[in-house]
N, CA, C and O atoms as CSV, one atom per row, in Angstrom:
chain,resi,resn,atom,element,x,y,z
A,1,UNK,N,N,-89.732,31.399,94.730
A,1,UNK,CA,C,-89.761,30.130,94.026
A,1,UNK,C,C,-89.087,30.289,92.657
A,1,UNK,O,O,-88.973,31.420,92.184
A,2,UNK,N,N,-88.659,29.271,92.031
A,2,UNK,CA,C,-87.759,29.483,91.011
A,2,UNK,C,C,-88.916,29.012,90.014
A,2,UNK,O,O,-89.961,28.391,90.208
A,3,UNK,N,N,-88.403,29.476,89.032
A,3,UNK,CA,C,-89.322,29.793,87.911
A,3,UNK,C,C,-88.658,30.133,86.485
A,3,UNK,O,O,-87.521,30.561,86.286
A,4,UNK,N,N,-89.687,29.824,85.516
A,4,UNK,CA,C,-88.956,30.152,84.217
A,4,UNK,C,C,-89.622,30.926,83.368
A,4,UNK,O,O,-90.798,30.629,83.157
A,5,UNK,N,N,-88.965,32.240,82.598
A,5,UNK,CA,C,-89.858,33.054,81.667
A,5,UNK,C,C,-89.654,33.284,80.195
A,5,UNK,O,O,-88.486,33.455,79.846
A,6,UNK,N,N,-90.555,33.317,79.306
A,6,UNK,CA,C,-89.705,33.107,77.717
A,6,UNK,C,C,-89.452,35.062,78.043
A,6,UNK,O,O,-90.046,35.738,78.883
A,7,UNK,N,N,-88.404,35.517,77.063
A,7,UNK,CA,C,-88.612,36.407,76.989
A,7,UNK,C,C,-88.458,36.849,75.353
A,7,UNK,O,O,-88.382,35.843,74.647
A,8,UNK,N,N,-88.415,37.727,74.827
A,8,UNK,CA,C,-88.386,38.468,73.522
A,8,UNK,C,C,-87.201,39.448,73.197
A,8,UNK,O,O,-87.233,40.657,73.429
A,9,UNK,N,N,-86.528,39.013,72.832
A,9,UNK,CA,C,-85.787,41.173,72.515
A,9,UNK,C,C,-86.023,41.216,70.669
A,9,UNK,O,O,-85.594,40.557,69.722
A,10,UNK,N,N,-87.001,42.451,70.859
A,10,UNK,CA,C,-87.369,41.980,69.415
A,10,UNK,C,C,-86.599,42.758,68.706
A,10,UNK,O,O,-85.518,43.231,69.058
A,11,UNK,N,N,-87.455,42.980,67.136
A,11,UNK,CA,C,-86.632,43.636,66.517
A,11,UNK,C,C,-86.261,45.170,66.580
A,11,UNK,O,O,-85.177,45.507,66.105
A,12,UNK,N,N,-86.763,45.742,66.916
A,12,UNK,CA,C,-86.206,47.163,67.534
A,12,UNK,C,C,-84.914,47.382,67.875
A,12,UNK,O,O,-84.236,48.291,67.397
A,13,UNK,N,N,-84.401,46.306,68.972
A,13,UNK,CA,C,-83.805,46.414,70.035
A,13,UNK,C,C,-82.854,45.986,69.258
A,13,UNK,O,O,-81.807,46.633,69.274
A,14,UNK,N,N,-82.966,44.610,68.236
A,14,UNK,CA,C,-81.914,44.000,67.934
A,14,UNK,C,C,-81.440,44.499,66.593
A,14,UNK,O,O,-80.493,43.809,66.215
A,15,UNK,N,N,-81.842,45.699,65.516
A,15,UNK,CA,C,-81.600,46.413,64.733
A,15,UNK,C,C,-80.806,47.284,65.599
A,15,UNK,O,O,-79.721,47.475,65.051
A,16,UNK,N,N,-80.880,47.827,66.599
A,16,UNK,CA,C,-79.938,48.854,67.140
A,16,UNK,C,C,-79.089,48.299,67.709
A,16,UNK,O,O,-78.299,49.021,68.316
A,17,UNK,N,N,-78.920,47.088,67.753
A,17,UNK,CA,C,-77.393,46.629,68.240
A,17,UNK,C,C,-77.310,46.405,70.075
A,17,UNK,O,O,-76.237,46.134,70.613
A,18,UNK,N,N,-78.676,46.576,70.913
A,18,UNK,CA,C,-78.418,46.338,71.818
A,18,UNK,C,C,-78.679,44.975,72.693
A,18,UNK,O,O,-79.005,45.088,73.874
A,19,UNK,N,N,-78.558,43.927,72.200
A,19,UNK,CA,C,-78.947,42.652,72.630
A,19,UNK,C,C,-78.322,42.660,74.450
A,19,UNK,O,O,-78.889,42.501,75.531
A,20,UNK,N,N,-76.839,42.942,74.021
A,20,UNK,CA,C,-76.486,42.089,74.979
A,20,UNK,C,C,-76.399,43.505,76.434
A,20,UNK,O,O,-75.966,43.348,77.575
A,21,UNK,N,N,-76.874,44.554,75.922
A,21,UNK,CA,C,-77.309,45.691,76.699
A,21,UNK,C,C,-78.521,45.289,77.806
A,21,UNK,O,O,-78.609,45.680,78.970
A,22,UNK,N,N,-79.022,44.788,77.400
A,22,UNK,CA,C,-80.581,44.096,77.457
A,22,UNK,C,C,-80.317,42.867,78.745
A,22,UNK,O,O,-80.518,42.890,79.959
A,23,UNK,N,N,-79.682,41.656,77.646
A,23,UNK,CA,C,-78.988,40.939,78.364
A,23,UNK,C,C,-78.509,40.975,80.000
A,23,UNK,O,O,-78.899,40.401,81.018
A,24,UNK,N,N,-77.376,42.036,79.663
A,24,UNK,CA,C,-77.353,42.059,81.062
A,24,UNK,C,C,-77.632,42.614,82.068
A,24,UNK,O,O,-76.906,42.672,83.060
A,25,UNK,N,N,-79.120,43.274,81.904
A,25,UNK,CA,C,-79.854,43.684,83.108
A,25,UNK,C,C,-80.678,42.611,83.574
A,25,UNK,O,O,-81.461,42.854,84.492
A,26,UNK,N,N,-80.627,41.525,83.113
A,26,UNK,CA,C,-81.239,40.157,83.069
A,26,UNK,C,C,-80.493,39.869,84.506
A,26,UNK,O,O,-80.847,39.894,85.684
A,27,UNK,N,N,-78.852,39.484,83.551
A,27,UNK,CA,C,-78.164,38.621,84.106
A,27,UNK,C,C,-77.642,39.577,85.838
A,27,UNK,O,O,-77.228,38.909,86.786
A,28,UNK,N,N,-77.746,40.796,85.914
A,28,UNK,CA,C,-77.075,41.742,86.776
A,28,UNK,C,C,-77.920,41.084,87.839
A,28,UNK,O,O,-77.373,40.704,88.874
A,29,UNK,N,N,-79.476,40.892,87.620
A,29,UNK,CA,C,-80.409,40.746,88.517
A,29,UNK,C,C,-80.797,39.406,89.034
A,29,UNK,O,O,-81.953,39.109,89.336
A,30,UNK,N,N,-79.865,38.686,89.113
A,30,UNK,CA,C,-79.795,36.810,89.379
A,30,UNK,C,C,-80.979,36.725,88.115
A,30,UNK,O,O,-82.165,36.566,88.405
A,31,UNK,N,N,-80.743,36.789,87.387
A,31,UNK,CA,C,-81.557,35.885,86.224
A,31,UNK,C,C,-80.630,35.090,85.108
A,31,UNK,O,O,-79.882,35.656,84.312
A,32,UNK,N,N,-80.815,33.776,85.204
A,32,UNK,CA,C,-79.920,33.112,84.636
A,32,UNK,C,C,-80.466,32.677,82.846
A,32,UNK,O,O,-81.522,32.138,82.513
A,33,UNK,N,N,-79.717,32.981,82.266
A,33,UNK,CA,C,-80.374,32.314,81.096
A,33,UNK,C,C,-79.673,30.623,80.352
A,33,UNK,O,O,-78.638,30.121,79.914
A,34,UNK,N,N,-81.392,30.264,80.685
A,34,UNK,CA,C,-80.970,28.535,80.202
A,34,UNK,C,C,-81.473,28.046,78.802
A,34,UNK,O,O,-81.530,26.869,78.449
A,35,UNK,N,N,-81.792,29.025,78.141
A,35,UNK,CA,C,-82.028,28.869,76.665
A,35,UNK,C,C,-81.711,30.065,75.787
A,35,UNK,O,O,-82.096,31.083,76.362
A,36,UNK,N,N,-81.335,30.243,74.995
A,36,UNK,CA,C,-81.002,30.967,73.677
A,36,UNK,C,C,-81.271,31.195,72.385
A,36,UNK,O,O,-80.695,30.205,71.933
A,37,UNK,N,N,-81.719,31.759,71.410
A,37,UNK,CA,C,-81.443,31.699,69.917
A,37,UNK,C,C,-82.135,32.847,69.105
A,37,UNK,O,O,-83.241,33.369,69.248
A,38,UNK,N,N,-81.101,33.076,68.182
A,38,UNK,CA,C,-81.778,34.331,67.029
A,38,UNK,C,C,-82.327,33.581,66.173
A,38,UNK,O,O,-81.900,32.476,65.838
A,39,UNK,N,N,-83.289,34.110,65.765
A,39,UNK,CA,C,-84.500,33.945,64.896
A,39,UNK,C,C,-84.982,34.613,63.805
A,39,UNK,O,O,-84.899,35.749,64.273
A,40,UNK,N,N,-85.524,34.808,62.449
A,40,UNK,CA,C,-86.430,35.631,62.054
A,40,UNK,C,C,-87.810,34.768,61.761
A,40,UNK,O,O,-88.047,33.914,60.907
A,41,UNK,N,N,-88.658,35.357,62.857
A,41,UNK,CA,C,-89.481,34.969,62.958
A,41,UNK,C,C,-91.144,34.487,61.890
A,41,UNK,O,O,-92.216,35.015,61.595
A,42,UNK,N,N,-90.472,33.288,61.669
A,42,UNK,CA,C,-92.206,33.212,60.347
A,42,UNK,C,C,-93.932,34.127,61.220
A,42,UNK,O,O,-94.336,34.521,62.314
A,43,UNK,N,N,-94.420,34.008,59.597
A,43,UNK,CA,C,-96.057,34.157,60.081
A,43,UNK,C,C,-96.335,33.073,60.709
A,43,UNK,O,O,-96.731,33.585,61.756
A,44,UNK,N,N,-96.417,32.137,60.848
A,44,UNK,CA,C,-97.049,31.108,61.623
A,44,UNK,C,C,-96.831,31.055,62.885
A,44,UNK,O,O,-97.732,30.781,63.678
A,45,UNK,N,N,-95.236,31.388,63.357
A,45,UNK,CA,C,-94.857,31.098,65.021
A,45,UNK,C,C,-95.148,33.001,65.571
A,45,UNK,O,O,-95.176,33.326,66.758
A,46,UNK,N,N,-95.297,33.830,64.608
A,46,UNK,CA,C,-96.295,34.957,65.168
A,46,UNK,C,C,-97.436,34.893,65.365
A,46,UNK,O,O,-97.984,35.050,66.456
A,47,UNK,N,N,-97.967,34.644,64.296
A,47,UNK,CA,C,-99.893,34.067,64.754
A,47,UNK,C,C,-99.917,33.442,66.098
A,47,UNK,O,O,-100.456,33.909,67.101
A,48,UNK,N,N,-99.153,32.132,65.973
A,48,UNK,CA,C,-99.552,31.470,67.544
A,48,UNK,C,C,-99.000,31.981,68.504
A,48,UNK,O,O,-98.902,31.277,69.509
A,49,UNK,N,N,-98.491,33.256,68.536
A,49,UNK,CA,C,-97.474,33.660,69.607
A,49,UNK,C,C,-98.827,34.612,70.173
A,49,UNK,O,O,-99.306,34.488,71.300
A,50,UNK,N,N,-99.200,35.349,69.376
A,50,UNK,CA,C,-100.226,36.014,69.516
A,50,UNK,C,C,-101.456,36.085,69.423
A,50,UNK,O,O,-102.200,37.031,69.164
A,51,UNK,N,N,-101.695,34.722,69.715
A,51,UNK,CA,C,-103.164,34.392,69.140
A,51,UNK,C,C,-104.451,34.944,69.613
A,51,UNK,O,O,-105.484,35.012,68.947
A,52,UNK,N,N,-104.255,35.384,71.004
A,52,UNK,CA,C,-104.918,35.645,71.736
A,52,UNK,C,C,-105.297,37.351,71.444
A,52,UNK,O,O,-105.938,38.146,72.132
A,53,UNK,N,N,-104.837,37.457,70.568
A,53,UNK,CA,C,-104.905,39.500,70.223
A,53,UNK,C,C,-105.734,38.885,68.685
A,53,UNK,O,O,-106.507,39.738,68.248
A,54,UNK,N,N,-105.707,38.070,68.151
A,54,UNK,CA,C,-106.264,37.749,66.725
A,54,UNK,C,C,-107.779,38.935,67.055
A,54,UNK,O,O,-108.224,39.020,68.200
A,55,UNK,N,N,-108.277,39.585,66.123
A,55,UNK,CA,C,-109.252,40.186,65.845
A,55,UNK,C,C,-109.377,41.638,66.271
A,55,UNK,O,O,-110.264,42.482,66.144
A,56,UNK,N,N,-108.060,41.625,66.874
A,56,UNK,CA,C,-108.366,43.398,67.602
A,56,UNK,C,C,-107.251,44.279,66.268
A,56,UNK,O,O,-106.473,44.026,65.348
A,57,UNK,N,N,-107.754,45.182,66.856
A,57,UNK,CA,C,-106.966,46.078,65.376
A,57,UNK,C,C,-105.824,46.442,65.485
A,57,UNK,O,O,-105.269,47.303,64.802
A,58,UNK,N,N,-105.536,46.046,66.036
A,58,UNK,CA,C,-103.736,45.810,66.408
A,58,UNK,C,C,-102.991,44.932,65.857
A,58,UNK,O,O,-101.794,45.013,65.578
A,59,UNK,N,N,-103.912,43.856,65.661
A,59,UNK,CA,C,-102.864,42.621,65.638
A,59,UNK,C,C,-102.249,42.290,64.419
A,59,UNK,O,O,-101.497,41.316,64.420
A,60,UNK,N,N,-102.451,43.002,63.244
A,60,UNK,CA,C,-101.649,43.075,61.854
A,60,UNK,C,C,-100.246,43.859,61.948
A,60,UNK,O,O,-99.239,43.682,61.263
A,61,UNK,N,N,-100.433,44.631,62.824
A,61,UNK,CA,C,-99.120,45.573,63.190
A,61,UNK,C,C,-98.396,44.714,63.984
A,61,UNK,O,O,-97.213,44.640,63.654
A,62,UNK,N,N,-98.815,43.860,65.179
A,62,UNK,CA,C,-97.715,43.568,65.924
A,62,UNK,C,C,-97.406,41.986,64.978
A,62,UNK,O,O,-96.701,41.272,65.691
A,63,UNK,N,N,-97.645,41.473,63.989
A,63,UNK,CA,C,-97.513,40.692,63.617
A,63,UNK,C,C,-96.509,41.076,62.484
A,63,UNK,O,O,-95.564,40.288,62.428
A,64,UNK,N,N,-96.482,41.821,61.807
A,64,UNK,CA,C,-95.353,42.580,60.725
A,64,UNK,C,C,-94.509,43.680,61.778
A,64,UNK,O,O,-94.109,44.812,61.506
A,65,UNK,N,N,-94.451,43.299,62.426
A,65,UNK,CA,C,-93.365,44.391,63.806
A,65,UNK,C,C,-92.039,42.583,63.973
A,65,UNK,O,O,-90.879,42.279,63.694
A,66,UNK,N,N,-93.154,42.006,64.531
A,66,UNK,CA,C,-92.505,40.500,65.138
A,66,UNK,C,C,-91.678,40.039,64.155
A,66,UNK,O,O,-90.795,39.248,64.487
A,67,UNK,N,N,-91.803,40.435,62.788
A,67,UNK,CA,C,-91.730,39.588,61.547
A,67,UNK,C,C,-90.753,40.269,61.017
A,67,UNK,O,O,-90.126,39.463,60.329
A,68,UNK,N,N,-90.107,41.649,60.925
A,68,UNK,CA,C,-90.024,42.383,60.055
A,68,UNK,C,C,-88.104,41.847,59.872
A,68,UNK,O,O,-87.475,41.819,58.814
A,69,UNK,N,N,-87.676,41.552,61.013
A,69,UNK,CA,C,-86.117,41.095,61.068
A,69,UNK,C,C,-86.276,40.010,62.623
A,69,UNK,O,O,-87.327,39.603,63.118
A,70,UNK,N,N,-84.460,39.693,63.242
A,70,UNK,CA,C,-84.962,38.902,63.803
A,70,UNK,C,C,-84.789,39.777,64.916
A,70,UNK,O,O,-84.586,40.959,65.194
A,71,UNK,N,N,-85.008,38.360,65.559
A,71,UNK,CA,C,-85.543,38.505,67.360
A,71,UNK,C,C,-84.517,37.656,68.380
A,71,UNK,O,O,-83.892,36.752,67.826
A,72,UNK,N,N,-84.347,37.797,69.407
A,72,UNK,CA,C,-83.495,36.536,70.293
A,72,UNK,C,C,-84.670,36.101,71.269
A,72,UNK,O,O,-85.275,36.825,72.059
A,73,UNK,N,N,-84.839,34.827,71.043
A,73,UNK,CA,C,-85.538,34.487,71.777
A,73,UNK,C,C,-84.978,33.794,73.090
A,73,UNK,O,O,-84.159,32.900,72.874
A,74,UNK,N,N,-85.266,34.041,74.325
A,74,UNK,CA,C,-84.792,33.630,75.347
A,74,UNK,C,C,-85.324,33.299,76.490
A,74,UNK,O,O,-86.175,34.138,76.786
A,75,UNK,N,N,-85.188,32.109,77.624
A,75,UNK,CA,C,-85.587,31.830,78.268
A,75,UNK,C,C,-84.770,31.912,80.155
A,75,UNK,O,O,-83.821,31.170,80.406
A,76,UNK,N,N,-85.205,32.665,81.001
A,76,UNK,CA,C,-84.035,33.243,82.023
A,76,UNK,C,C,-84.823,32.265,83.156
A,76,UNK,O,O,-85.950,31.901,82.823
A,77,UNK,N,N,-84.538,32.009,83.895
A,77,UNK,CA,C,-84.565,30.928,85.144
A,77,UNK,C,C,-84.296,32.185,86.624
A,77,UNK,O,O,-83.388,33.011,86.716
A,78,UNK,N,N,-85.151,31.986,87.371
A,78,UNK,CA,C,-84.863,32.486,88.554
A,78,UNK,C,C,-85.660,32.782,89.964
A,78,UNK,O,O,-86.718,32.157,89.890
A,79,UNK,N,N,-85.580,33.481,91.218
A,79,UNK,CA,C,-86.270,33.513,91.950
A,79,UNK,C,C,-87.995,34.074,91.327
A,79,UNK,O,O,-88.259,34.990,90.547
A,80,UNK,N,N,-88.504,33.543,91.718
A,80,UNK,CA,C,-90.162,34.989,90.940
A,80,UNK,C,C,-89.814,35.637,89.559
A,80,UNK,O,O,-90.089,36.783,89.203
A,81,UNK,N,N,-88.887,34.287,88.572
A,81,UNK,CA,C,-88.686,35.299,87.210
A,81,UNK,C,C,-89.788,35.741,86.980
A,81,UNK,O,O,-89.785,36.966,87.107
A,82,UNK,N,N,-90.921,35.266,86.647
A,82,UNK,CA,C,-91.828,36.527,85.798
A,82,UNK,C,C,-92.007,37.739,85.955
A,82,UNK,O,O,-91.857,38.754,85.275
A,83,UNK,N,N,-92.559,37.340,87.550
A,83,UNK,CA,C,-92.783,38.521,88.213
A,83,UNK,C,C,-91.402,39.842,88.052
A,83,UNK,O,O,-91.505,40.958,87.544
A,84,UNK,N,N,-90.295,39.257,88.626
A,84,UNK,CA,C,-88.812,39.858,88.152
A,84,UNK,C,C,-88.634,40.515,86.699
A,84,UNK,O,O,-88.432,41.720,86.543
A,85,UNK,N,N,-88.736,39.535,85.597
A,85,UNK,CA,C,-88.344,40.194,84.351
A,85,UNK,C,C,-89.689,41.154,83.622
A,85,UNK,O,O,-89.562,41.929,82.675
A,86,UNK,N,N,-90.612,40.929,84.161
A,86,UNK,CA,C,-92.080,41.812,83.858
A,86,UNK,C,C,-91.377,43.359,84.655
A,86,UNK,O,O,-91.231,44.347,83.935
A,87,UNK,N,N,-90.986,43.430,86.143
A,87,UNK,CA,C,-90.723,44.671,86.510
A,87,UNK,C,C,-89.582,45.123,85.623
A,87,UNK,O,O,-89.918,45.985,84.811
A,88,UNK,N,N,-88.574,44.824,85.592
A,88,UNK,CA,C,-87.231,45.016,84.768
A,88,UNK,C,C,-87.824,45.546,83.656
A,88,UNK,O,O,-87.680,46.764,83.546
A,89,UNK,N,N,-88.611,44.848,82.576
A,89,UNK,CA,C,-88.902,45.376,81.657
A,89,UNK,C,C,-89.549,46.560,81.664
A,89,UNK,O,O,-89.067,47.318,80.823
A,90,UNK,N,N,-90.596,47.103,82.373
A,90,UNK,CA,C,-90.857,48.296,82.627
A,90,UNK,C,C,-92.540,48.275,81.997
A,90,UNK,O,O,-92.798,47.502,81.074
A,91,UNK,N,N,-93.398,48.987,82.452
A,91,UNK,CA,C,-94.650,49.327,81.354
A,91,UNK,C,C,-94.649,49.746,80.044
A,91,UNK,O,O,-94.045,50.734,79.626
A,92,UNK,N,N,-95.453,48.856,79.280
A,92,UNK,CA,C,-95.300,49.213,77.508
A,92,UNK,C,C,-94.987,50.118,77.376
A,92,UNK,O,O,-93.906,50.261,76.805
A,93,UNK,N,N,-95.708,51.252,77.805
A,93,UNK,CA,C,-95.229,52.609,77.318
A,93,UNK,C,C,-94.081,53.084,78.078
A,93,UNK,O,O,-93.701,52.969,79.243
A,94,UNK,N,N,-93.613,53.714,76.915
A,94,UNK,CA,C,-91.770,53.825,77.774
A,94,UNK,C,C,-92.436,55.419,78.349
A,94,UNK,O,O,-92.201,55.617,79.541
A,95,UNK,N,N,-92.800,55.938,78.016
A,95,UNK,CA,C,-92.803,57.255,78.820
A,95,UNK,C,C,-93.214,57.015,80.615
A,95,UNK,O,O,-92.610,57.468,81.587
A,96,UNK,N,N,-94.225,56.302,80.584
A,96,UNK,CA,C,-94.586,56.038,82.141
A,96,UNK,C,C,-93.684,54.643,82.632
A,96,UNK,O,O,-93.686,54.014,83.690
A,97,UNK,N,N,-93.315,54.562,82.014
A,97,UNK,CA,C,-91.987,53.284,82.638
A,97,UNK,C,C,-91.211,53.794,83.495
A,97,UNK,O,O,-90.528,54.793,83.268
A,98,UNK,N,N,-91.226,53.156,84.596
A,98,UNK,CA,C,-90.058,53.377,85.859
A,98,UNK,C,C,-88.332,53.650,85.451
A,98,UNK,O,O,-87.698,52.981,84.634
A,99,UNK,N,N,-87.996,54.389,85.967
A,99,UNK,CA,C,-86.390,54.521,85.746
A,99,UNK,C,C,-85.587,53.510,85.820
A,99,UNK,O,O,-85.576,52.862,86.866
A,100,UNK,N,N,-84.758,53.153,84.762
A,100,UNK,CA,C,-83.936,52.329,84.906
A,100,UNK,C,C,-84.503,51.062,84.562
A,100,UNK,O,O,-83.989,50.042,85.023
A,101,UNK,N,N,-85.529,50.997,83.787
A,101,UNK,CA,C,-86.007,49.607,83.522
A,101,UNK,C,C,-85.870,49.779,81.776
A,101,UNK,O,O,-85.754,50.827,81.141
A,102,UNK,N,N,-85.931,48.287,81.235
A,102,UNK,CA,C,-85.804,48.546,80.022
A,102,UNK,C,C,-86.291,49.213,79.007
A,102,UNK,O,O,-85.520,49.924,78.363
A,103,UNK,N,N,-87.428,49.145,78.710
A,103,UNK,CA,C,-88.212,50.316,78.163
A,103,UNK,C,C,-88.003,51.514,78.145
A,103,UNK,O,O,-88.051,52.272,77.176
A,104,UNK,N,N,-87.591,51.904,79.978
A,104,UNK,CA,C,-87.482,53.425,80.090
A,104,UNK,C,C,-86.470,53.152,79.194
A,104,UNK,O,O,-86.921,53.092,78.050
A,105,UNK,N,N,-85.114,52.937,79.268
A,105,UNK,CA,C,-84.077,52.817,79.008
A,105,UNK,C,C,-83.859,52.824,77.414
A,105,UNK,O,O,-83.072,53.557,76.814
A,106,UNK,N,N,-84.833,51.728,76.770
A,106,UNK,CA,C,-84.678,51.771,75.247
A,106,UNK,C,C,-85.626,51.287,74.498
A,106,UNK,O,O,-85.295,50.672,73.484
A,107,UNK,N,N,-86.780,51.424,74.770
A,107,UNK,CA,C,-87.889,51.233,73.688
A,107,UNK,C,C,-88.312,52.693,72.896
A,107,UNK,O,O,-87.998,53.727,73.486
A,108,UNK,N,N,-88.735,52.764,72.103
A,108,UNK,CA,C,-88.972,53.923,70.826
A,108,UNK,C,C,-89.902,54.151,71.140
A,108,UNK,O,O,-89.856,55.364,71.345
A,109,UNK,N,N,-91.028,53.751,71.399
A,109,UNK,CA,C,-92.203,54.161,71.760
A,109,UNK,C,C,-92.911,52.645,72.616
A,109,UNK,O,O,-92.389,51.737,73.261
A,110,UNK,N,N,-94.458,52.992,72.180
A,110,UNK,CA,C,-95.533,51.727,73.140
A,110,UNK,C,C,-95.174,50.840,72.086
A,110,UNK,O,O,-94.501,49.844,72.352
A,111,UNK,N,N,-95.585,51.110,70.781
A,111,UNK,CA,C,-95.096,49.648,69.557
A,111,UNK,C,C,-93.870,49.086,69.786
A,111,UNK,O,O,-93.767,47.862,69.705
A,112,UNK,N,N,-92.770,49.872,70.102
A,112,UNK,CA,C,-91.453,49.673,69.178
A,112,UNK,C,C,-90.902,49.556,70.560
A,112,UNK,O,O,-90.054,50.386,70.889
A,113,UNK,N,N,-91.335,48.467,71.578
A,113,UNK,CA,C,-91.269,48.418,73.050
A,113,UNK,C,C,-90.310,47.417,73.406
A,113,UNK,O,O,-90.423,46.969,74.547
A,114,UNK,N,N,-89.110,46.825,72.465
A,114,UNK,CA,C,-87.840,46.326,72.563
A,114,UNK,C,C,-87.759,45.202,73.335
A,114,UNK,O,O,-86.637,44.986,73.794
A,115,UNK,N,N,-88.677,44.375,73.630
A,115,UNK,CA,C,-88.792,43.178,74.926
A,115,UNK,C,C,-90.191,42.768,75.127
A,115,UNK,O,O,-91.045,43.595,75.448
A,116,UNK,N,N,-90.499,41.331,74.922
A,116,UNK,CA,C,-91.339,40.838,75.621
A,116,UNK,C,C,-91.263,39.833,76.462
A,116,UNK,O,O,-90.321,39.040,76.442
A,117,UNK,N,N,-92.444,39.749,77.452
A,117,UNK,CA,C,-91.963,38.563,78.549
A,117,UNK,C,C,-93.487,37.917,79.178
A,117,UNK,O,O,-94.580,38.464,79.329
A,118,UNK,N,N,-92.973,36.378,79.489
A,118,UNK,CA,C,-94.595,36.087,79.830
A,118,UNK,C,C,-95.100,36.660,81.026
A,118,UNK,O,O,-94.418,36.786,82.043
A,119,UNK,N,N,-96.611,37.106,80.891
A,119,UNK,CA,C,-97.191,37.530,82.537
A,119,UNK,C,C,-97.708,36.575,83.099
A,119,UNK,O,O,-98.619,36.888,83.865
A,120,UNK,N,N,-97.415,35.218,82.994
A,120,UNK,CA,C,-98.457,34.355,83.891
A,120,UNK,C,C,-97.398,32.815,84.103
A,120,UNK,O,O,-96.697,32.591,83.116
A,121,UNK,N,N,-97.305,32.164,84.853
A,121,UNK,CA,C,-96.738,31.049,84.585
A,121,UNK,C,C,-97.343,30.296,83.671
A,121,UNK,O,O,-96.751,29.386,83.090
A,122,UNK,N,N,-98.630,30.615,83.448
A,122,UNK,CA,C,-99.445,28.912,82.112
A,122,UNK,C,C,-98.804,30.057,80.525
A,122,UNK,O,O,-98.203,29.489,79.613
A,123,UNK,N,N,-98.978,31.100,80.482
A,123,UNK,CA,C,-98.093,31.995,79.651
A,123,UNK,C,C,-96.527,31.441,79.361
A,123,UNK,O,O,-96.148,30.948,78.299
A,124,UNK,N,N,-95.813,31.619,80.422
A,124,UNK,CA,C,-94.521,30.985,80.336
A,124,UNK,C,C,-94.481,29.974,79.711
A,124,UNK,O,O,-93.838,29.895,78.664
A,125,UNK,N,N,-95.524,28.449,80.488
A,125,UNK,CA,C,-94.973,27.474,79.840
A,125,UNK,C,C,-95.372,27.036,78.565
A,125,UNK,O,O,-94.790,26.244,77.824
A,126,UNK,N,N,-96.925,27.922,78.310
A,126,UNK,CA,C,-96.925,27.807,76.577
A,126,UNK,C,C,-95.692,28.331,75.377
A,126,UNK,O,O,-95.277,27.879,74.310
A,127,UNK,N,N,-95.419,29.456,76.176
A,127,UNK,CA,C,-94.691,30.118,75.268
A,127,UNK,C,C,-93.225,29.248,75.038
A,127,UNK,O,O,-92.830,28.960,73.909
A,128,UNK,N,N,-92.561,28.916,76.159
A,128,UNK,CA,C,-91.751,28.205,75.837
A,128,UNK,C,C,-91.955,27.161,75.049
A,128,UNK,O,O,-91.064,26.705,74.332
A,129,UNK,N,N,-92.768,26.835,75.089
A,129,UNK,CA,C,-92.851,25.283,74.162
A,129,UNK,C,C,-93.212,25.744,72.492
A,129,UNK,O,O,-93.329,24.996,71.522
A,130,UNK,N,N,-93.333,27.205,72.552
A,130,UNK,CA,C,-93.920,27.165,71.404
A,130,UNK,C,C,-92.487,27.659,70.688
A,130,UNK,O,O,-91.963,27.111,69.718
A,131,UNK,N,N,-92.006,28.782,71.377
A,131,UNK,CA,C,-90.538,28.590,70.456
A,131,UNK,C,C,-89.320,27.900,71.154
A,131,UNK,O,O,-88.238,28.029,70.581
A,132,UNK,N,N,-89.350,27.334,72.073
A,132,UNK,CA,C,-88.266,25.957,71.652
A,132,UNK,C,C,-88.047,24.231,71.556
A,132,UNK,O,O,-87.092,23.458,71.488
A,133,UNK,N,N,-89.523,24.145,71.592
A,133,UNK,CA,C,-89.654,22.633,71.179
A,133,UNK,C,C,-90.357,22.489,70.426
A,133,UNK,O,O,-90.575,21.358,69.992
């Protein structure tokens, strides 16, 4: 079923210059992208991005991580995207990440994990609405 997923290439990824590296393991894999845009992301559209982590002891870090430069925010269209761009991306931690997925490929560590993407369709369609309308 076709489907739509926000995704993230945050700042990690996009300080090292690999956007469109990223990109096109998207696009290699029938994933089409029907939205676009660089960002530096305020406190406010981080808070609500992450609202759901508010109170755990994490969530000051991934909120000055999100914040620190920008981000491309993007939205890819395709068969089972979530499901699709969740495998592609690989498990947070890049060490146990599958070969050839992004993470393995170029995240710095579990923080500095170069991509996010929604896991749920009610995920998806919040997220989209929250950064592009």
């Amino acid at each position: 079923m076709a489907e739509k997923s926000l995704v993230l290439i945050k700042p990690d990824a996009v300080e090292r210059n690999i956007i469109g590296k990223i990109l096109s393991i998207y696009e290699d894999n029938d994933l089409k992208i029907v939205k676009m845009k660089m960002l530096k992301v305020s406190r406010d559209l981080a808070e609500q991005h992450y609202e759901e982590h508010k109170g755990r002891d994490y969530y000051d870090n991934l909120i000055n991580y999100i914040t620190r430069s920008a981000v491309v925010a993007l939205v890819l269209e395709g068969e089972d995207a979530i499901k699709k761009v969740r495998k592609l991306n690989g498990t947070t931690n890049p060490e146990k990440a599958d070969e050839g997925t992004i993470r393995k490929l170029y995240a710095l560590s579990t923080n500095l994990n170069s991509v996010h993407a929604s896991d749920s369709k009610e995920n998806a369609e919040r997220e989209i609405k929250l950064w592009f309308e």
